[in-house]
mmJSON file of the N, C-alpha and C atoms, coordinates in Angstrom:
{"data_MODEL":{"atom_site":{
"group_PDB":["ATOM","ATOM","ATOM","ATOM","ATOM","ATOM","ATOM","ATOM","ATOM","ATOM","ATOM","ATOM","ATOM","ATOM","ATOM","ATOM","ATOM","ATOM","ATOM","ATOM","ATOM","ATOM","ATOM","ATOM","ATOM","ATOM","ATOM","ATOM","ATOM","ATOM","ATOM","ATOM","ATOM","ATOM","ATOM","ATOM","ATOM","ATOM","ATOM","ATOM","ATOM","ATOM","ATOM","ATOM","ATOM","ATOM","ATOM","ATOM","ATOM","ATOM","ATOM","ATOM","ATOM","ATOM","ATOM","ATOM","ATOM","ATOM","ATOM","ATOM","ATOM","ATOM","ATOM","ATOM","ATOM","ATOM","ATOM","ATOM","ATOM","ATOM","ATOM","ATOM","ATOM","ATOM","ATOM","ATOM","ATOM","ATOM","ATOM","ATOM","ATOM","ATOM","ATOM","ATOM","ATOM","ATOM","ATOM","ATOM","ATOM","ATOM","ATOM","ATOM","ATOM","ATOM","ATOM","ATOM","ATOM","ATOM","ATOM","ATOM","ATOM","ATOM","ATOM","ATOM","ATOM","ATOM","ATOM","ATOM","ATOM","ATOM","ATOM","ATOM","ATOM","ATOM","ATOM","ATOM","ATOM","ATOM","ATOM","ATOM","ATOM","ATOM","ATOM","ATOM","ATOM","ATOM","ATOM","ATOM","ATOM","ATOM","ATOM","ATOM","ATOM","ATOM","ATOM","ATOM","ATOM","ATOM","ATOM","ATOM","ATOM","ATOM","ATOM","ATOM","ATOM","ATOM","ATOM","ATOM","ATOM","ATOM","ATOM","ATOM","ATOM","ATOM","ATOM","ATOM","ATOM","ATOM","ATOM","ATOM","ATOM","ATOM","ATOM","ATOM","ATOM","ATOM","ATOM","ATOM","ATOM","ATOM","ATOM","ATOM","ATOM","ATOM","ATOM","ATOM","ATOM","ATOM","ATOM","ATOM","ATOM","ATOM","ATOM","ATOM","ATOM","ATOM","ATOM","ATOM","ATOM","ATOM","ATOM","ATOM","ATOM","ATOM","ATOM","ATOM","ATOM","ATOM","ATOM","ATOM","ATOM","ATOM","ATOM","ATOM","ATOM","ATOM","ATOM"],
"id":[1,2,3,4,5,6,7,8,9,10,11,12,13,14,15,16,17,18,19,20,21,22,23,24,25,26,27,28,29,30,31,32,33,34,35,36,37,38,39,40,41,42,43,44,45,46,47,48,49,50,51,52,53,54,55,56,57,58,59,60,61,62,63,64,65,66,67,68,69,70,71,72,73,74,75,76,77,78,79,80,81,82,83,84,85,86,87,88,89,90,91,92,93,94,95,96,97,98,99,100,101,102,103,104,105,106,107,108,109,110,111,112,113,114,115,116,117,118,119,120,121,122,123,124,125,126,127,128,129,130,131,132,133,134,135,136,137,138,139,140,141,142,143,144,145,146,147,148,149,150,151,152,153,154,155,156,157,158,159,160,161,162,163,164,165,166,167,168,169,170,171,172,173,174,175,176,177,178,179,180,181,182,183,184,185,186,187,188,189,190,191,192,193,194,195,196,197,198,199,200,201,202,203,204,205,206,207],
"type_symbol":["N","C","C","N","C","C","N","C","C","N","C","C","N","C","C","N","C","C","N","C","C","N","C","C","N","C","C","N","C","C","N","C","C","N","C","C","N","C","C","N","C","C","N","C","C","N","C","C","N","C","C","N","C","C","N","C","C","N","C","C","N","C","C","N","C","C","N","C","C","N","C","C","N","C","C","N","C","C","N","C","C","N","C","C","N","C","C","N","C","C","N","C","C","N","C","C","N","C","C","N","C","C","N","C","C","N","C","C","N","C","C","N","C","C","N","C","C","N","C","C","N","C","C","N","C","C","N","C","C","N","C","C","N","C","C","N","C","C","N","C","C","N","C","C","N","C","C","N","C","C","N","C","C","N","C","C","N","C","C","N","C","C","N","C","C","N","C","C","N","C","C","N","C","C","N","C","C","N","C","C","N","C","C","N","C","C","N","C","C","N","C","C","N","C","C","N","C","C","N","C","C","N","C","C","N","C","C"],
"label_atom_id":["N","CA","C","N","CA","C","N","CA","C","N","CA","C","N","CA","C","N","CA","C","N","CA","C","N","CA","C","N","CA","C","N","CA","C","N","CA","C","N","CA","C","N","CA","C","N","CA","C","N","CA","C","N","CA","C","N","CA","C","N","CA","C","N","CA","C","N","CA","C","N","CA","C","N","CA","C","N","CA","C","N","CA","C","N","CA","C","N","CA","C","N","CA","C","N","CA","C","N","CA","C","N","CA","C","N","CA","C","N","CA","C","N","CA","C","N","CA","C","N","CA","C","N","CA","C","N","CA","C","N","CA","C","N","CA","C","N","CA","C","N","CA","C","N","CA","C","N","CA","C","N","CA","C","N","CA","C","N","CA","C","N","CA","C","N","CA","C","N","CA","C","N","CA","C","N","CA","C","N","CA","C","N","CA","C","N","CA","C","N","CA","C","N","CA","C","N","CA","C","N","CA","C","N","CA","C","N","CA","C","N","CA","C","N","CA","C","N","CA","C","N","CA","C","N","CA","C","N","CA","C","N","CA","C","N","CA","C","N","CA","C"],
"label_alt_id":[null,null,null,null,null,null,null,null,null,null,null,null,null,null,null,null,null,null,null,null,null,null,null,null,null,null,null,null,null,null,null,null,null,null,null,null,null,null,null,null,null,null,null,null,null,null,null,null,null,null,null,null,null,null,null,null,null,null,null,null,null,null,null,null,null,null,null,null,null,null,null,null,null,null,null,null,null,null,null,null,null,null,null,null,null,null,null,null,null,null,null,null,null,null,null,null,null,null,null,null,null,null,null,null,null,null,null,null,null,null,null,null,null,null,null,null,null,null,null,null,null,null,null,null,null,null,null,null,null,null,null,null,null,null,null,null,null,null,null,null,null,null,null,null,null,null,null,null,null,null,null,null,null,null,null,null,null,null,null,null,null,null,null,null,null,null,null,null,null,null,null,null,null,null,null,null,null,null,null,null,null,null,null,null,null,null,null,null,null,null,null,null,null,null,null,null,null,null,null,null,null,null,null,null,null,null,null],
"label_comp_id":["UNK","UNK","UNK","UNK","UNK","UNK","UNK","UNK","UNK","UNK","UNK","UNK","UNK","UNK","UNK","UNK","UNK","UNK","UNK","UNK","UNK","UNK","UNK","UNK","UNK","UNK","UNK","UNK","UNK","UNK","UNK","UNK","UNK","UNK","UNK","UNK","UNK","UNK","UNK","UNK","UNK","UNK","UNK","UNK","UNK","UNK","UNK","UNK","UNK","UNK","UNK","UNK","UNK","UNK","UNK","UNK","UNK","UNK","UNK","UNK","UNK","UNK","UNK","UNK","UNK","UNK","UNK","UNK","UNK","UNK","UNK","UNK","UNK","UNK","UNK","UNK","UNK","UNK","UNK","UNK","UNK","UNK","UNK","UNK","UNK","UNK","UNK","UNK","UNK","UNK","UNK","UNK","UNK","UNK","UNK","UNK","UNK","UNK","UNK","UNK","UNK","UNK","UNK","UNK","UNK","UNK","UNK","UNK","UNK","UNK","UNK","UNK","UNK","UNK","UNK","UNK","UNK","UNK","UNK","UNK","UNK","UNK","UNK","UNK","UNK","UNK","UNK","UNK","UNK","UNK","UNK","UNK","UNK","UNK","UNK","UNK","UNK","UNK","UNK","UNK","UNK","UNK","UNK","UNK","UNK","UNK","UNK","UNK","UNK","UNK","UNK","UNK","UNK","UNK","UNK","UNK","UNK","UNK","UNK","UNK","UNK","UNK","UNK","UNK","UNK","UNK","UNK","UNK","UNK","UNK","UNK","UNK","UNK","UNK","UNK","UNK","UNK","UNK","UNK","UNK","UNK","UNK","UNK","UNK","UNK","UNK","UNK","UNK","UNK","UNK","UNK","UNK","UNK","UNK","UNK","UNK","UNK","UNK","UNK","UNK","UNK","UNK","UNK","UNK","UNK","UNK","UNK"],
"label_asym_id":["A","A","A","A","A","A","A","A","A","A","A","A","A","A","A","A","A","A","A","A","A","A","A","A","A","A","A","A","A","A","A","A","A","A","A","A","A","A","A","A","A","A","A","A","A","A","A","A","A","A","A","A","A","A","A","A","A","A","A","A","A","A","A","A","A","A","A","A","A","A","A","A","A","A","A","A","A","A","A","A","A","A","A","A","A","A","A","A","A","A","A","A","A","A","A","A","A","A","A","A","A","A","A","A","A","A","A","A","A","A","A","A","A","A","A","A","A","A","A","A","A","A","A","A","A","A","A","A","A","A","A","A","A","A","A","A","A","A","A","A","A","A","A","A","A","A","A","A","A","A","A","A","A","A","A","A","A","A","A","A","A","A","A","A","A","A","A","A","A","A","A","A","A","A","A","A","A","A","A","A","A","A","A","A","A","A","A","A","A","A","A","A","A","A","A","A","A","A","A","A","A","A","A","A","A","A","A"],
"label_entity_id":["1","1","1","1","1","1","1","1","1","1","1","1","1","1","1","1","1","1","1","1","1","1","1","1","1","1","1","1","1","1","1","1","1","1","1","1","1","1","1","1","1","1","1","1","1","1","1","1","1","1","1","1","1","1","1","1","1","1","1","1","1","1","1","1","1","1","1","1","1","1","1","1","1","1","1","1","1","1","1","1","1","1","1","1","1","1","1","1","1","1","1","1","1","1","1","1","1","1","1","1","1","1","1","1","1","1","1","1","1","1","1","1","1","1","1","1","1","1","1","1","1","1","1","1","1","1","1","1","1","1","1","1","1","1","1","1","1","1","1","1","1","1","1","1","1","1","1","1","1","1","1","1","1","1","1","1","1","1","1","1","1","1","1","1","1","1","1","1","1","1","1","1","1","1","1","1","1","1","1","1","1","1","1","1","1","1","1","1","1","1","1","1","1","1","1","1","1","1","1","1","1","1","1","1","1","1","1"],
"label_seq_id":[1,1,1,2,2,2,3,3,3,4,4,4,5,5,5,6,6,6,7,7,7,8,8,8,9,9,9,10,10,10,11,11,11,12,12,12,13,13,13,14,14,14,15,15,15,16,16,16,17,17,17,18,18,18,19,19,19,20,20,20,21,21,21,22,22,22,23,23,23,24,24,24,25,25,25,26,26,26,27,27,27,28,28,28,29,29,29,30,30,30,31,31,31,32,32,32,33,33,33,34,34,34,35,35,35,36,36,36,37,37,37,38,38,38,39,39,39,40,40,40,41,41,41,42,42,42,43,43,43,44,44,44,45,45,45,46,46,46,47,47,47,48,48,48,49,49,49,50,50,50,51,51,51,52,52,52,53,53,53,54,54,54,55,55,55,56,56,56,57,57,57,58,58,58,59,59,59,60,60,60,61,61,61,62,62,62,63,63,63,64,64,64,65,65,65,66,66,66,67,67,67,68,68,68,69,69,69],
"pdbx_PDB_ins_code":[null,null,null,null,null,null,null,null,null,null,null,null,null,null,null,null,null,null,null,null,null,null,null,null,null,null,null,null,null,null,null,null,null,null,null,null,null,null,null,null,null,null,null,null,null,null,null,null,null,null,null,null,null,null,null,null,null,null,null,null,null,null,null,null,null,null,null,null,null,null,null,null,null,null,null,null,null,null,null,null,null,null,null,null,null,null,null,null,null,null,null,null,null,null,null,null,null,null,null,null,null,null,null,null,null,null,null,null,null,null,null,null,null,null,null,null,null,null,null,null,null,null,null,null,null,null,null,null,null,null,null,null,null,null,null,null,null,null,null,null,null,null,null,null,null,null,null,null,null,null,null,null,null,null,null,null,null,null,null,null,null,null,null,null,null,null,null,null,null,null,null,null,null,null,null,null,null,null,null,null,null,null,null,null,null,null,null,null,null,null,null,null,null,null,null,null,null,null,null,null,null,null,null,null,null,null,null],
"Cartn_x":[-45.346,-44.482,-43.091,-42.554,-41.13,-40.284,-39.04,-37.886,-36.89,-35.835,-34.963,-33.717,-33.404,-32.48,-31.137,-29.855,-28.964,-28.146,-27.684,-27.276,-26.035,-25.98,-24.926,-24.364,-23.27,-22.647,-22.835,-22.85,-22.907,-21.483,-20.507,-19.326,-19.513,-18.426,-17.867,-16.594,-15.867,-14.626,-13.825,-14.904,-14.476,-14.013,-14.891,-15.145,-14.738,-14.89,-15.061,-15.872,-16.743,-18.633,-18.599,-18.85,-19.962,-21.15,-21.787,-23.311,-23.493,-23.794,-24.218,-25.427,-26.693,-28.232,-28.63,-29.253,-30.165,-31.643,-31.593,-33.252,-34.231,-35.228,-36.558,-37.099,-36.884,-37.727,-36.811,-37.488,-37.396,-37.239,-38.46,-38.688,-37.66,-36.833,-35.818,-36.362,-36.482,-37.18,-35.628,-35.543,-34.977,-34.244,-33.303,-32.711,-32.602,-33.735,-33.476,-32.825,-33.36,-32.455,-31.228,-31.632,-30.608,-30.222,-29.297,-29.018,-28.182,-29.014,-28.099,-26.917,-26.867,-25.978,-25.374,-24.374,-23.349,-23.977,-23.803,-24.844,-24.228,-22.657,-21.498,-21.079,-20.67,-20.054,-20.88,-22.069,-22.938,-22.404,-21.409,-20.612,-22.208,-22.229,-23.201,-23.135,-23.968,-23.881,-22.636,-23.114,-22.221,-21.974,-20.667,-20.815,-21.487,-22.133,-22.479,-22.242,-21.944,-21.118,-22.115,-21.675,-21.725,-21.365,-22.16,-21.782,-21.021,-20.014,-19.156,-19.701,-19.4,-20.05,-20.094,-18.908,-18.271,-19.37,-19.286,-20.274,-21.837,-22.105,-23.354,-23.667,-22.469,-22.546,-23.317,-21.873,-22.074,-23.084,-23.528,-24.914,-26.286,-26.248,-27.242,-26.763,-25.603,-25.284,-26.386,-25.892,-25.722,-27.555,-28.36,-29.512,-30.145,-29.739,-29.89,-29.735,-28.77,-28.44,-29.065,-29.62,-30.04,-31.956,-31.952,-33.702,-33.659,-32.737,-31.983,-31.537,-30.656,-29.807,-30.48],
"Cartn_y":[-4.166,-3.209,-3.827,-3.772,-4.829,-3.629,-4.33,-3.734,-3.776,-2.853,-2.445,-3.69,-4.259,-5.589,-4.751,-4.711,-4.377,-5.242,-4.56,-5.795,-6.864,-7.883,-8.876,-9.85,-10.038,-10.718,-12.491,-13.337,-14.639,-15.38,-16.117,-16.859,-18.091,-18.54,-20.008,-20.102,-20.639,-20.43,-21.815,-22.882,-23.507,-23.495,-23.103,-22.69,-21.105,-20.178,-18.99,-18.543,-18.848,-18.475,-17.377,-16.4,-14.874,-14.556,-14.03,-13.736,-12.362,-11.323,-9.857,-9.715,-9.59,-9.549,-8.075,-7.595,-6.446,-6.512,-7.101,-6.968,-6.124,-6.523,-5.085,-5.519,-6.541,-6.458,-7.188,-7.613,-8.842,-10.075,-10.668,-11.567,-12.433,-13.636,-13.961,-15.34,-15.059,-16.405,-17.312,-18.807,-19.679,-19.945,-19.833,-19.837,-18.844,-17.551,-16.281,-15.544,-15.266,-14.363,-14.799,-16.369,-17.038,-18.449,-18.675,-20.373,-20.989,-22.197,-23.156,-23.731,-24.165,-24.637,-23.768,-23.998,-23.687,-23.749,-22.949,-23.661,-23.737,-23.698,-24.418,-25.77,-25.624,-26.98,-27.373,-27.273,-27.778,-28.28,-27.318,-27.39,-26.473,-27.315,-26.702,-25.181,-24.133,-23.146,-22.02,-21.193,-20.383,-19.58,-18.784,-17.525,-16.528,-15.382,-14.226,-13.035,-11.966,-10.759,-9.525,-8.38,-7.444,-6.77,-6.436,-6.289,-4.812,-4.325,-3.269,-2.877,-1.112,-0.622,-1.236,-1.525,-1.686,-3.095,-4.16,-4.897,-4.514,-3.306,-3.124,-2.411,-1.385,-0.424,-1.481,-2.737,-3.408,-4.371,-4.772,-5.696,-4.663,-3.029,-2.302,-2.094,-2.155,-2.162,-3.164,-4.574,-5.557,-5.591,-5.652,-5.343,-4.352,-3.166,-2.004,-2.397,-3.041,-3.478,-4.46,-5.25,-6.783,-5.938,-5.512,-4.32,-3.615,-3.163,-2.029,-2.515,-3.474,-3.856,-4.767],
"Cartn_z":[-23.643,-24.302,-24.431,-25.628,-25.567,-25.496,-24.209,-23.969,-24.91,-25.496,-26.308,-25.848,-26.694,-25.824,-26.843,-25.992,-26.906,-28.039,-28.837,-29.731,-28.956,-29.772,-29.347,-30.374,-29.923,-31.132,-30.582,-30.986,-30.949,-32.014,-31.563,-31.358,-31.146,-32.337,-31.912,-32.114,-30.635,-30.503,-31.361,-31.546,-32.625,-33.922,-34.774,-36.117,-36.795,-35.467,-35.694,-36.161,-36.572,-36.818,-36.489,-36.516,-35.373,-36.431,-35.471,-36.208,-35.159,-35.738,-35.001,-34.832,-34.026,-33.595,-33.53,-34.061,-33.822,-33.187,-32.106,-31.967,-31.555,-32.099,-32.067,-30.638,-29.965,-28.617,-27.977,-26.249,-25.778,-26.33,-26.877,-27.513,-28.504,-28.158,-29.506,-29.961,-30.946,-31.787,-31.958,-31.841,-31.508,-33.918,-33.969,-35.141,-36.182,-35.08,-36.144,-35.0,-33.953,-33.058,-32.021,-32.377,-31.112,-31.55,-31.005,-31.657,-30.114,-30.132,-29.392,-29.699,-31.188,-31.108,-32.752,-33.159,-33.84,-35.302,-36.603,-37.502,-38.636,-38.276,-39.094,-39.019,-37.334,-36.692,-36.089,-35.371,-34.792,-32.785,-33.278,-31.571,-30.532,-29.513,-28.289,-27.821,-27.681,-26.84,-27.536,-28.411,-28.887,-27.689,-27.544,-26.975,-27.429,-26.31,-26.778,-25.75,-26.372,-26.109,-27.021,-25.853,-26.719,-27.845,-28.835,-30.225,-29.981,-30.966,-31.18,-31.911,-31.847,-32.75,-34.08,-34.397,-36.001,-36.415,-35.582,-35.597,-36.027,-35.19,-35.13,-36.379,-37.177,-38.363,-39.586,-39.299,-40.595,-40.961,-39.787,-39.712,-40.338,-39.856,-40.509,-41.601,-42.008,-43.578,-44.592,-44.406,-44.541,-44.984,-43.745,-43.566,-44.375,-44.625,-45.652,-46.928,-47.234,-48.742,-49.526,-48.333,-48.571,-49.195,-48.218,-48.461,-49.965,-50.546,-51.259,-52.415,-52.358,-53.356,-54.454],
"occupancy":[1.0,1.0,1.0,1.0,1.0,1.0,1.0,1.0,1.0,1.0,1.0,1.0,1.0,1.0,1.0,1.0,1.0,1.0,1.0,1.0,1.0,1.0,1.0,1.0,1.0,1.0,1.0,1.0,1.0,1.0,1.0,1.0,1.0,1.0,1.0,1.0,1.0,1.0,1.0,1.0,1.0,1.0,1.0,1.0,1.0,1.0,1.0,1.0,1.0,1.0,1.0,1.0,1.0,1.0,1.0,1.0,1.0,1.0,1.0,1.0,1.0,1.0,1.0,1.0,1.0,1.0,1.0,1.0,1.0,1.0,1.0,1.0,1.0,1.0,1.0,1.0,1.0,1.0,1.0,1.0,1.0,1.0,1.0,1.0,1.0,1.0,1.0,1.0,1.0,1.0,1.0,1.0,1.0,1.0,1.0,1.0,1.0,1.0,1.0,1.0,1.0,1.0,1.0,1.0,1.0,1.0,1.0,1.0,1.0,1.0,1.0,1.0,1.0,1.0,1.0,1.0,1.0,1.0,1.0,1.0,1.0,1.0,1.0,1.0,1.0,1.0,1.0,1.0,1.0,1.0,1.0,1.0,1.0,1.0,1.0,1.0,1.0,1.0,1.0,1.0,1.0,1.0,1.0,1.0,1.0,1.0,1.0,1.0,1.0,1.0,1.0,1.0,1.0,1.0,1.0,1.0,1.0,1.0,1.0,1.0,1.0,1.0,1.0,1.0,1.0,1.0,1.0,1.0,1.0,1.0,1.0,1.0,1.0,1.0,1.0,1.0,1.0,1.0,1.0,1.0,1.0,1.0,1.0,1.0,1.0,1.0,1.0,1.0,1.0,1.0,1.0,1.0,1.0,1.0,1.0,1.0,1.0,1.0,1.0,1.0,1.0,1.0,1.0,1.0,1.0,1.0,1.0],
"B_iso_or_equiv":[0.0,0.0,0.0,0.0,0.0,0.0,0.0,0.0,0.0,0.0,0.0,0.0,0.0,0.0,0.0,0.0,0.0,0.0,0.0,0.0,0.0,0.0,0.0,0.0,0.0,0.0,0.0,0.0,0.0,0.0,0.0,0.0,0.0,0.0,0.0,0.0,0.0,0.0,0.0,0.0,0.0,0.0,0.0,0.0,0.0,0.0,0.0,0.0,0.0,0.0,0.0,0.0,0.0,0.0,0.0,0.0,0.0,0.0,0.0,0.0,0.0,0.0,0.0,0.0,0.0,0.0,0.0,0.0,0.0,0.0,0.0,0.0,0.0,0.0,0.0,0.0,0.0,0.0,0.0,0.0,0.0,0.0,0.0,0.0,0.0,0.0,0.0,0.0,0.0,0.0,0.0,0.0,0.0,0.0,0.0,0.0,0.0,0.0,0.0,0.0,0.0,0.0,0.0,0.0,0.0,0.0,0.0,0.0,0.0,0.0,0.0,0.0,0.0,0.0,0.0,0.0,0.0,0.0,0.0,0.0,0.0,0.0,0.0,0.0,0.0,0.0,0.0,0.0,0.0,0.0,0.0,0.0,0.0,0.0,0.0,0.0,0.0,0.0,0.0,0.0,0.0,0.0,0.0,0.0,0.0,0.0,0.0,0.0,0.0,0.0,0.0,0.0,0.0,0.0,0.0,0.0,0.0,0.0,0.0,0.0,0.0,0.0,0.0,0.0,0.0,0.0,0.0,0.0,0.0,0.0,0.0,0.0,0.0,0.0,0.0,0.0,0.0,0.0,0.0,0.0,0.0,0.0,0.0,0.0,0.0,0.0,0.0,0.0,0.0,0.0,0.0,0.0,0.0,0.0,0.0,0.0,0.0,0.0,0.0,0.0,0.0,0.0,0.0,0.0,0.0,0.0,0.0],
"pdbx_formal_charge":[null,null,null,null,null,null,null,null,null,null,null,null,null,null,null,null,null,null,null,null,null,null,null,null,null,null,null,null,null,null,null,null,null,null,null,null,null,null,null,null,null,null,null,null,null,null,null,null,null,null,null,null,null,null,null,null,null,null,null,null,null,null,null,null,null,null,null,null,null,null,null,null,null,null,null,null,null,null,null,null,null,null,null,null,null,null,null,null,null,null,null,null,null,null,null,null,null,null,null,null,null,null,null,null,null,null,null,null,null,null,null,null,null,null,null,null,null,null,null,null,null,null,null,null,null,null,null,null,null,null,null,null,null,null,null,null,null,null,null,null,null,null,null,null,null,null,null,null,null,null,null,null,null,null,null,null,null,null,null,null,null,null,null,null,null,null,null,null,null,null,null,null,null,null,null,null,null,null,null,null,null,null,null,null,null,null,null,null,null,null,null,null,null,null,null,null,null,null,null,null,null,null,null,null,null,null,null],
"auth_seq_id":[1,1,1,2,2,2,3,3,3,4,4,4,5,5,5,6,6,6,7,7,7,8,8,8,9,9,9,10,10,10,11,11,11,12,12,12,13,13,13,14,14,14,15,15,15,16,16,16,17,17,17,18,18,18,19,19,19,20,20,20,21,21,21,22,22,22,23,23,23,24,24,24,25,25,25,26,26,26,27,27,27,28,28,28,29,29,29,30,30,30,31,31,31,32,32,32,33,33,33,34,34,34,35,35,35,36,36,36,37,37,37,38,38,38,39,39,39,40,40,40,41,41,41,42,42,42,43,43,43,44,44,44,45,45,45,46,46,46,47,47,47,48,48,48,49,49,49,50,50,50,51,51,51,52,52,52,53,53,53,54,54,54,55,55,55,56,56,56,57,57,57,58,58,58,59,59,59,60,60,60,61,61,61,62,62,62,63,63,63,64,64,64,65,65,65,66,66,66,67,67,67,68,68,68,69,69,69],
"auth_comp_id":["UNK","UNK","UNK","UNK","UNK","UNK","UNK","UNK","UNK","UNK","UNK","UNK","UNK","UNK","UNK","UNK","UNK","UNK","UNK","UNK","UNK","UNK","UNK","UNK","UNK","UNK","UNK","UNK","UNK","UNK","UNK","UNK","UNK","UNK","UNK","UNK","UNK","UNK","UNK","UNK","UNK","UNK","UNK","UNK","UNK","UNK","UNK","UNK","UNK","UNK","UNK","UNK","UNK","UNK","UNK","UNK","UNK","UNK","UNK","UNK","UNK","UNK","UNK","UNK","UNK","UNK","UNK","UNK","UNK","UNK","UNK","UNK","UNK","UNK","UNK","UNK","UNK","UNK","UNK","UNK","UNK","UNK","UNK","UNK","UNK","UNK","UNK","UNK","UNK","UNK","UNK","UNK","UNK","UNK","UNK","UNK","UNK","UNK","UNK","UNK","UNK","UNK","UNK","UNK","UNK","UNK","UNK","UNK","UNK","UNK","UNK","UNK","UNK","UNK","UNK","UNK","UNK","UNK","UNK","UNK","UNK","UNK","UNK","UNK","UNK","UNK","UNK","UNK","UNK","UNK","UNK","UNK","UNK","UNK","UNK","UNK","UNK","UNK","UNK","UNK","UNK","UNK","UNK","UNK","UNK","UNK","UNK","UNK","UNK","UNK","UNK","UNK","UNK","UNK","UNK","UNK","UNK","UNK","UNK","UNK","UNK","UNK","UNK","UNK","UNK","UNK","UNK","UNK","UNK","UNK","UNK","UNK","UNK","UNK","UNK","UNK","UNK","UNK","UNK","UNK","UNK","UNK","UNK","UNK","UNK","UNK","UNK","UNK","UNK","UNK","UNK","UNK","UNK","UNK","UNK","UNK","UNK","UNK","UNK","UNK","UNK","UNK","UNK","UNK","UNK","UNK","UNK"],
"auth_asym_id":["A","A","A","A","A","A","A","A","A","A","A","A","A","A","A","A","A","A","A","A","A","A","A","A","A","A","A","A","A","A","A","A","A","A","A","A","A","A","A","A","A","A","A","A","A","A","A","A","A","A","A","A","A","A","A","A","A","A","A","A","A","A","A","A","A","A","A","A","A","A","A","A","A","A","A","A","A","A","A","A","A","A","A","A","A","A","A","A","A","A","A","A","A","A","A","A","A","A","A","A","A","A","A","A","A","A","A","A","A","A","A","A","A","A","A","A","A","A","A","A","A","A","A","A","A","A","A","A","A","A","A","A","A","A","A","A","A","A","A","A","A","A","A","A","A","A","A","A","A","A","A","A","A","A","A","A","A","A","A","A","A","A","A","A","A","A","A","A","A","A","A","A","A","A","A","A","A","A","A","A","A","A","A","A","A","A","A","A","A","A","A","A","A","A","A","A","A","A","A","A","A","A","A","A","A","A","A"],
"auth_atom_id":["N","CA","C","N","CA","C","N","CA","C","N","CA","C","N","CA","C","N","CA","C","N","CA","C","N","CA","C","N","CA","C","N","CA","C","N","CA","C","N","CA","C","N","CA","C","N","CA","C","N","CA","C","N","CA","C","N","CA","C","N","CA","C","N","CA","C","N","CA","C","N","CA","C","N","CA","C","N","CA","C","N","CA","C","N","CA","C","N","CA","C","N","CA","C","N","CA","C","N","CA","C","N","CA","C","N","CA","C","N","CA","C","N","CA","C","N","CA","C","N","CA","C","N","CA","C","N","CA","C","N","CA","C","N","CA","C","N","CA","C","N","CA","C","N","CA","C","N","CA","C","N","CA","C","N","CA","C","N","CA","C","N","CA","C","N","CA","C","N","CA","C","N","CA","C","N","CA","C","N","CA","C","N","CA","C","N","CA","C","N","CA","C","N","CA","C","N","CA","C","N","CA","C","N","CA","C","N","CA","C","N","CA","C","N","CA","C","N","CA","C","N","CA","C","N","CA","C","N","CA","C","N","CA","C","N","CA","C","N","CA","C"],
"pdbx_PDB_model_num":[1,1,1,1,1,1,1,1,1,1,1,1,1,1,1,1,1,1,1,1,1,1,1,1,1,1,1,1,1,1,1,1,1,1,1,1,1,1,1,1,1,1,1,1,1,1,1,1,1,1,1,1,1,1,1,1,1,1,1,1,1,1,1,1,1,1,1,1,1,1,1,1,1,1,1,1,1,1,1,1,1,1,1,1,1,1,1,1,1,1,1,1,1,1,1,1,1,1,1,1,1,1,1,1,1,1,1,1,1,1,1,1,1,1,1,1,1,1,1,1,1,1,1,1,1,1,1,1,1,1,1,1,1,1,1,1,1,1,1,1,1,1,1,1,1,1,1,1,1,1,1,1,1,1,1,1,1,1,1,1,1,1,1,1,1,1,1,1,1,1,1,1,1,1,1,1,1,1,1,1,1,1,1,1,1,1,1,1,1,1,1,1,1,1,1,1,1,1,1,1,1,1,1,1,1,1,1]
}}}
């Protein structure tokens, strides 16, 4: 049964990259739900943090529109 993982934002304090995650389970597939490394700058080990709401609104936007538009 997959656990509800909360969203999170992923950072690079290099580049300034962020990427916002919605995931449907546990489970994170390696370049869709998670990244090692940076996929601008290719700098090691992004940060990741909890996503804000506002984060979280616009990523289901984003997601909605992309389905939609």
């Amino acid at each position: 049964m997959p656990i509800d993982t909360p969203p999170f934002t992923l950072f690079c304090q290099h580049c300034s990259w962020k990427k916002t995650f919605l995931p449907r389970s546990d489970v994170l597939v390696l370049n869709h739900d998670w990244f090692t490394h940076c996929p601008t700058c290719n700098t090691p080990l992004p940060h990741r943090r909890a996503a804000t709401p506002k984060e979280v609104l616009k990523t289901r936007l984003e997601q909605f529109l992309a389905l939609h538009g």
